[in-house]
N, C-alpha and C positions, 0 to 999 in steps of 0.2 A: 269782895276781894279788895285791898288794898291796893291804891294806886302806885306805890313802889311794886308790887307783885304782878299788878299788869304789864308795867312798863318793864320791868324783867322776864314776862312771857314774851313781850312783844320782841326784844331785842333778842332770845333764844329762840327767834320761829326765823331768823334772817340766816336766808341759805346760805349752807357754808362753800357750794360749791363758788357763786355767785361772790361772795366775798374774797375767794382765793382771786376771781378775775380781777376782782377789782384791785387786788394787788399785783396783778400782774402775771399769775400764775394759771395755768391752763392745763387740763386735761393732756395724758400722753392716750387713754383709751378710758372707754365708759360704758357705760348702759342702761339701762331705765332704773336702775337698783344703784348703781355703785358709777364711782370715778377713779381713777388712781393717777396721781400727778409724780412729778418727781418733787421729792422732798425742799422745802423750801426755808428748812433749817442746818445744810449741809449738805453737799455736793453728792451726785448719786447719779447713776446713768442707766438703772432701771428705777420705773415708778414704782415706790415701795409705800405711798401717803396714798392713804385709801378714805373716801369720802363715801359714806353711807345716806344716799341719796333720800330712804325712809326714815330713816331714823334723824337725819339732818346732825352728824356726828363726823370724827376725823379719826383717824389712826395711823403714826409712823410707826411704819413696822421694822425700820431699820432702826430707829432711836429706842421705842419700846414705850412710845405716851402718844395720848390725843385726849379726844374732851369736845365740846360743843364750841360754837360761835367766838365765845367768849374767852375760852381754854385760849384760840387760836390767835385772836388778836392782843390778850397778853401776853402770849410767848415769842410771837412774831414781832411785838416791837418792846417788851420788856417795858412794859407798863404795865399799874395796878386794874384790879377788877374794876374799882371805881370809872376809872379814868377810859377803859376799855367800854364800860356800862355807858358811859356821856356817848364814847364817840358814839358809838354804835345807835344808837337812840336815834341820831341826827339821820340815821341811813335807812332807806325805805325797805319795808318787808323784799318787795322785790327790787331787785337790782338791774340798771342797766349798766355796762360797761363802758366808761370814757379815761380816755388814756389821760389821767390824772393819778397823782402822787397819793396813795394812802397812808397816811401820816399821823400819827398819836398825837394826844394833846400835850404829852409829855416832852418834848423834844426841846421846847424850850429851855427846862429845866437842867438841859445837860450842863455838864460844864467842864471842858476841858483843860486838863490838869499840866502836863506835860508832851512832849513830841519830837521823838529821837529816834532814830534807826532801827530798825526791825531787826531784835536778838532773841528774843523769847522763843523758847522751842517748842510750845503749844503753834504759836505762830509762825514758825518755819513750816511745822510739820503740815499746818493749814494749806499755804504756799504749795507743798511740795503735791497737794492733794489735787491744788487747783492746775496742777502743772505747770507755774509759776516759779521762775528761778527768784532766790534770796539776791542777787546782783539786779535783776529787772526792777523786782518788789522796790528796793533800796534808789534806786534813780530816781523814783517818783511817790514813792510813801513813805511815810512814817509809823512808827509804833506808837500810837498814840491811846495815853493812862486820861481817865475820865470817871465825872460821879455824878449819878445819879439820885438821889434822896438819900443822898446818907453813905451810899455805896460805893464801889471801887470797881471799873471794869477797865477790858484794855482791846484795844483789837487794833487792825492793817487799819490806816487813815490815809483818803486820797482828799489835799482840799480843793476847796471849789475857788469859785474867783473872785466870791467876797469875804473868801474867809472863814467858810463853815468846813465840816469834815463831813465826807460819806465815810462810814466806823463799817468794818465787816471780821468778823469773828467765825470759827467753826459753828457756831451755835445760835448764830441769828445778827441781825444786821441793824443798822441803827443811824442817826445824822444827827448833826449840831446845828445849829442857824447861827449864820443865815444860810439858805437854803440857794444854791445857783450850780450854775454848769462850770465844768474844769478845762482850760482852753492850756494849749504848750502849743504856740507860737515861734516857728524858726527861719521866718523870713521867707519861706518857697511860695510858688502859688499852689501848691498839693494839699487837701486838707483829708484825713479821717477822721470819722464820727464814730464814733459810738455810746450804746446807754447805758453802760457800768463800768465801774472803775475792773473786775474782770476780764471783761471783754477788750477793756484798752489794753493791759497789760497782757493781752494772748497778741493782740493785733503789733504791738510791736514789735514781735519775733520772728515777724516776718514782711513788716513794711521798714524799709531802709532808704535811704536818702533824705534830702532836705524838706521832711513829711514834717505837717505841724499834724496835730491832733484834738478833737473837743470830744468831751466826755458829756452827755446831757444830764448824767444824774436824775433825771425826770422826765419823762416825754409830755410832761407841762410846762416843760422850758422850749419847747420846741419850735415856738414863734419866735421868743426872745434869742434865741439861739440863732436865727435868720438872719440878722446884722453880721452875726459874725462870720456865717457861713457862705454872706454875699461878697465879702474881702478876697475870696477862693475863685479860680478860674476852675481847679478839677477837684471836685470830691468825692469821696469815695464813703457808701454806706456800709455799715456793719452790724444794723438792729437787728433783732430778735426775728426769731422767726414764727410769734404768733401774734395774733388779732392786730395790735396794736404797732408791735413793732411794722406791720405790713401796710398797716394805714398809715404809718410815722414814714416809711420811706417811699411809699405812693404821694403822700404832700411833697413832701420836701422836691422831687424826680420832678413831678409839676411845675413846683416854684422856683427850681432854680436849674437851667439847662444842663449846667457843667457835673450834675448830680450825676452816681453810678452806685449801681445796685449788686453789692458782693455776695446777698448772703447764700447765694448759689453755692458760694465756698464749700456753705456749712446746713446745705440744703436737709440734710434729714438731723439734723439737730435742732434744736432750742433757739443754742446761740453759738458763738463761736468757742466762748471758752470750753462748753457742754463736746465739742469738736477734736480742743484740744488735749480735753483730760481720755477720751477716749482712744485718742491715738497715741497717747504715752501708755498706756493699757494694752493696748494693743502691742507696741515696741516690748515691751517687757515681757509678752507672755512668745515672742520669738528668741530674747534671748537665752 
C-alpha cells in the first residue's frame, strides 16, 4: 500500500464523534450505535446531525449532506481536502478533548475585503433566525465581504481586539487573524462574558446599565482573558452548557471571587442563544 493511502486510512479511521468535541460540539442523545447533535452548520433546536458510531460516518438531515471525517472538516471550516487531509494527520486516531480552538490551516489565507452595515437579506433572515434584531446586530457588527483563494464570501463579523473577525454565516462559520477576545468596555465595575459573538448578542437584551461586556471567541483565550476580567469587581458568566463550557466557568468562579454563574438562565439549553431562539418559537406559535 502506498504511503499517501495509508496515511489517508489513517486520518478516515479518526472518530467523527470525537472530532465534533473537539470542536466544541457535543451529543444532545446517543447510544452504542449512533449520536445525534444539533446541527453545527445552522441553527436547529432539535438534533437532526446523526453520527453513525460503526460506520464512523455523519448525516444532516435537515440540510440533506454528510460524508466521513474529512466531508466534515471541510465544510465546517471551508477548506480544501488537502488542507483538511494536513490538519487532520497531526490529530491522534483517538482523541481526547481540551478546550482548545479547532482551527484550519487556512485561515490565514483569509482576507478581508470590506465592512459595512448588515443589509443583505440572506443576512437579515440569518439574524432573524438567531432571534437577533437587525438594530442589535448593527450596534456591534458588520457585514463583512472577504476572499478566500480566489473566492467571494460574506457573512455577520464581530471583531476581536486585535483586529481579526469571528465571520458567521447560515452555512458555517469562519475567522480572520489574528485571532483574540472582543472586550466593550463602559466604565462600570459589572462585566459579562461570554464564548460567541451569539451568545453576546442574546445577552444584551436583557443586561442593561452601565454593563461592559468580553466575548472569548475561544476558551483558549481563557487565561489571557484573566487580566481583563480582574479590572471587574462583579462578573457575571454566560458559557455554554457543555463539557467545556463547565470547566471554563468552574476555573474562572475559582480564580476570581466576584465571578457568578448564569447559566442556570438557560439550564436545559446549549447556550443562551439555543434559549433564546426557542422562546421566540414559542411566542409565535401563542400568537
Amino acid at each position: 500500500m502506498k504511503r499517501e493511502q495509508i496515511r489517508w486510512e489513517k486520518v478516515r479511521a479518526i472518530c467523527v464523534v470525537k472530532t465534533m468535541a473537539k470542536a466544541g460540539h457535543f451529543p444532545k442523545r446517543e447510544t452504542e450505535k449512533e449520536a445525534w447533535f444539533l446541527s453545527p452548520f445552522r441553527p436547529e433546536t432539535h438534533a437532526s446531525f446523526k453520527v453513525s458510531k460503526i460506520k464512523n460516518l455523519w448525516f444532516d438531515h435537515g440540510a440533506g449532506f454528510g460524508g466521513n471525517v474529512l466531508d466534515l472538516v471541510v465544510r465546517f471550516y471551508d477548506c480544501r481536502l488537502r488542507e483538511a487531509l494536513d490538519f487532520l494527520s497531526d490529530v491522534p486516531t483517538s482523541l481526547s478533548f481540551h478546550p482548545q480552538p479547532f482551527v484550519p490551516p487556512s485561515n490565514d489565507k483569509l482576507i478581508v475585503k470590506s465592512a459595512n452595515p448588515i443589509w443583505h437579506y440572506g443576512l437579515k433572515v440569518y439574524l432573524k433566525e438567531r432571534n437577533i434584531t437587525l438594530d442589535t446586530a448593527n450596534k456591534y457588527c458588520k457585514e463583512v465581504h472577504y476572499s478566500r483563494k480566489g473566492n467571494h464570501y460574506f457573512g455577520i463579523g464581530l471583531q476581536n481586539d486585535s483586529g481579526g473577525w469571528e465571520l458567521r454565516n447560515r452555512y458555517y462559520k469562519s475567522s480572520s487573524s489574528p485571532k483574540d477576545i472582543t472586550s466593550f468596555s463602559n466604565g462600570g465595575m459589572q462585566l459579562v462574558v461570554t464564548e460567541g459573538m451569539f451568545d453576546f448578542l442574546t445577552v444584551t437584551n436583557f443586561c442593561h446599565g452601565n454593563m461592559s461586556f468580553l466575548i472569548l471567541n475561544s476558551l483558549s483565550f481563557l487565561k489571557k482573558a484573566m487580566k481583563h476580567i480582574e479590572m471587574f469587581k462583579y462578573v457575571k458568566l454566560y458559557l455554554d452548557n457543555d463539557n467545556a463550557g463547565k470547566e471554563a466557568t468552574n476555573w474562572l468562579m475559582q480564580n476570581h471571587k466576584g465571578c457568578i454563574d448564569k447559566s442556570y438562565f438557560y439550564k436545559d439549553f446549549k447556550d443562551i442563544n439555543e434559549m433564546w431562539i426557542r422562546r421566540n418559537i414559542e411566542i409565535g406559535k401563542k400568537l
